[in-house]
N, C-alpha and C positions, 0 to 999 in steps of 0.2 A: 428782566422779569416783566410781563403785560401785565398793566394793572388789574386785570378780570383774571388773572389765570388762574385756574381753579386744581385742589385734588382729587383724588377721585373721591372724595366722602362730599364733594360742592363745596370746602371753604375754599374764598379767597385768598390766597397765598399773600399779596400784600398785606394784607389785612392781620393776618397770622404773624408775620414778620415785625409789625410793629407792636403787636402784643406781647410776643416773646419779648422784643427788646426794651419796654414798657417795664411788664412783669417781672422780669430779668433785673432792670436794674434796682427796682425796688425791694429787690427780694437776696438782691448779692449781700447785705451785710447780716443775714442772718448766718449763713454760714462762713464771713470774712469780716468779722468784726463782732458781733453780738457774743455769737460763738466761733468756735474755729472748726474745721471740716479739715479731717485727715484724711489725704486720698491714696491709696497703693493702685499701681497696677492701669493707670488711665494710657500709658504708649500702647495699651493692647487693642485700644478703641480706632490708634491708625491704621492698621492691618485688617482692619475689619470691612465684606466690601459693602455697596452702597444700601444692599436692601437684603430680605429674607432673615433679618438678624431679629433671634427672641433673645433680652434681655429678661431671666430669674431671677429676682430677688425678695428677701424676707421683706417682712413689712412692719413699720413702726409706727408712723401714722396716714392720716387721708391724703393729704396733701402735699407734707415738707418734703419725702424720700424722695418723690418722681420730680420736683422743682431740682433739689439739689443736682437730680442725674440730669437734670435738661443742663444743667450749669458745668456741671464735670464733663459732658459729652462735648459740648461745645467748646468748653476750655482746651480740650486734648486734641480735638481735631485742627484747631486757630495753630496745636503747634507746646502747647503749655504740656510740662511734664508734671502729675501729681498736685498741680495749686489751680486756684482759681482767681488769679492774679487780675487785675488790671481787665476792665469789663469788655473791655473791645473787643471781646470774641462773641458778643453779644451782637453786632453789626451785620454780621453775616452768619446767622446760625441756620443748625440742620433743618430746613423744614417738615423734612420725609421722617421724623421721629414721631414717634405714636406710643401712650400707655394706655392698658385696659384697661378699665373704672366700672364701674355699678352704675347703672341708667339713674336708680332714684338719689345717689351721690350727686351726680353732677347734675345735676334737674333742682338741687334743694338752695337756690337761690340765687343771687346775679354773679357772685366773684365763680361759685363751680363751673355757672353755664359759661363763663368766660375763659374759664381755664379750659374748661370741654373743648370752646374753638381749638384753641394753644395745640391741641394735641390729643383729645381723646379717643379711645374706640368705647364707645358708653355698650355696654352689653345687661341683659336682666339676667340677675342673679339665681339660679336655681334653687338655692338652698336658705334663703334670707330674705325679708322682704317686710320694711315698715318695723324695724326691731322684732320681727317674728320666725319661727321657723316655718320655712314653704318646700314642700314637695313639686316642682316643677320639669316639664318637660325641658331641653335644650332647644332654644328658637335658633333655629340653620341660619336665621339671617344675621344671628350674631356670631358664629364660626363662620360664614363666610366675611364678615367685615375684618378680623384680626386675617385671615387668610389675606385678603386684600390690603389691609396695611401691612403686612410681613411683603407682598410683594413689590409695595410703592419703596418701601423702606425698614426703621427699625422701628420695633416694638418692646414696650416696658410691660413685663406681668409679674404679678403677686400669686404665686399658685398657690399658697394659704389661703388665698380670699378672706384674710383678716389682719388685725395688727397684734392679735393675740398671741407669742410668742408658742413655740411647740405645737402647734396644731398641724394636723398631717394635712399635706400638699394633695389639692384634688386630681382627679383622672384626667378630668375634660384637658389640661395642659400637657399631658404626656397623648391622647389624643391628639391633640395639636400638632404636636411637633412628628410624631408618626407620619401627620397627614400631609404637614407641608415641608417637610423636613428641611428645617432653617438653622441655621450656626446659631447653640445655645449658649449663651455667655453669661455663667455665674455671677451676682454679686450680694455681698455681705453687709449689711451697715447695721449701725449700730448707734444708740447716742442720743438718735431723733425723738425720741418717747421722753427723755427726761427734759431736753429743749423745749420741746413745744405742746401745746394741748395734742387732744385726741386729733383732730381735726388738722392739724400743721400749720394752725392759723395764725393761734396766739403766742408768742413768745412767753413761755413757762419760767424758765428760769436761766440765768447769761452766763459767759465763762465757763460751758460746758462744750467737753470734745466729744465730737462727732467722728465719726468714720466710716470709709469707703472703700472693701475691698474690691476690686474688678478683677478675676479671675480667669485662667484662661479656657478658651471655648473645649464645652466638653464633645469627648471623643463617644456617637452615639451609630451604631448601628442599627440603621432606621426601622429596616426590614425584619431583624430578626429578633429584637430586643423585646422584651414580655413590656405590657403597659405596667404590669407592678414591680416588676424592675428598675423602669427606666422611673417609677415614683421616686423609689429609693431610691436612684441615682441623682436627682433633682435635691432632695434632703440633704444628701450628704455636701451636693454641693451649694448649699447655702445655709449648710451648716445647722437646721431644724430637723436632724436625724434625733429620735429618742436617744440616741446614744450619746449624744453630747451632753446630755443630763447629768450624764454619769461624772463629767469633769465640772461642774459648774457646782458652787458653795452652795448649801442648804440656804444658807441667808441669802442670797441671790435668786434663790429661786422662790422665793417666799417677797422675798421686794418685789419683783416682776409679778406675782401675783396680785400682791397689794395692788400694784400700781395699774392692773389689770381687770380689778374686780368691779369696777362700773362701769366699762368699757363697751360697745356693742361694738360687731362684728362688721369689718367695712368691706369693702370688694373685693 
């Protein structure tokens, strides 16, 4: 690797590389020690080929979900079935891996703007903005930047655009995938909300399990599929269908709100 060699968003790839493996290792005992990280379903990440892949998944907080999945991805690729054992796969990690974030997220201090290098597509939010509601147009040049990291590589999205449990999944990401029709690969997690603050920052409380379903890529007819279909079909597969309500304990969903109700809405 040239030490100048850049991606197409101009970071330094060297540069990226010793922050992951930086970040990485400072951040391995939260979920390999502090707490523990239950992972299903990571052999699915070797089959998968090098780019055009959107990773869905529900969201729990700002930060700790897309660290863990930079940790499980690279775990699974080094060769590791389901653990995130022994960091050496931190040596050599993916660098064509990308999540989408909220512009004024990763802008709101020095560890986001640093994790923004690591891997973000920073995009402004349409619907949020400053803890407010905002009516806004879609800036094209932020659909074309995820299109452009789906083509370098893979990308991590939150189509809730929050970490508030049961919120319906927006359009603009069935839009996406329409547009660039990329292998969509489900995932589940779960755990991260009681572990750590809002933010993924602060270690909340220890000796709690975490977990990671990776799911297999769903079957999406590009061409003909309705966008409010293919919604629902994104819901069901991350499991934030209304219908799951129907299985889940009144007390459980009454916790999750508690634990929900000072919370603002992140990307």
């Amino acid at each position: 690797m040239g030490l100048l060699k850049k991606n197409p968003f101009g970071h330094i790839l060297f540069l990226k590389l010793w922050l992951i493996r930086i970040f990485g290792s400072l951040t391995h005992r939260r979920f390999k020690g502090f707490n523990k990280l239950e992972i299903e379903g990571s052999e699915i990440l070797r089959n998968l080929p090098d780019n055009n892949v959107l990773f869905v998944s529900n969201h729990q907080t700002y930060f700790a979900d897309v660290v863990a999945m930079f940790h499980v991805f690279n775990a699974s690729l080094s060769g590791r079935d389901d653990n995130i054992k022994n960091i050496g796969y931190l040596w050599r990690p993916k660098l064509n891996l990308y999540f989408v974030a909220a512009k004024e997220t990763m802008q709101a201090g020095l560890l986001p703007k640093i994790l923004a290098y690591a891997g973000s597509v920073s995009i402004e939010r349409t619907w949020r903005a400053k803890g407010e509601d905002v009516n806004r147009q879609v800036k094209m040049s932020d659909v074309n930047n995820i299109a452009l990291a789906l083509q370098d590589g893979w990308v991590i999205t939150f189509p809730q655009g929050t970490t508030r449990p049961w919120k319906p999944i927006r359009r603009g990401t069935a839009h996406l995938i329409k547009q660039n029709k990329p292998i969509v690969v489900p995932i589940v997690i779960d755990g991260f909300r009681r572990s750590f603050d809002r933010k993924g920052l602060r270690i909340k409380k220890r000796g709690i399990l975490q977990s990671m379903e990776i799911k297999e890529p769903l079957d999406i007819d590009y061409d003909n599929i309705a966008v409010a279909d293919l919604v629902e079909k994104l819901e069901y597969a991350i499991e934030q269908h209304p219908s799951f309500l129907k299985v889940i304990p009144a007390s459980e969903i009454k916790k999750e709100e508690d634990l929900n109700s000072q919370r603002e809405w992140s990307y």
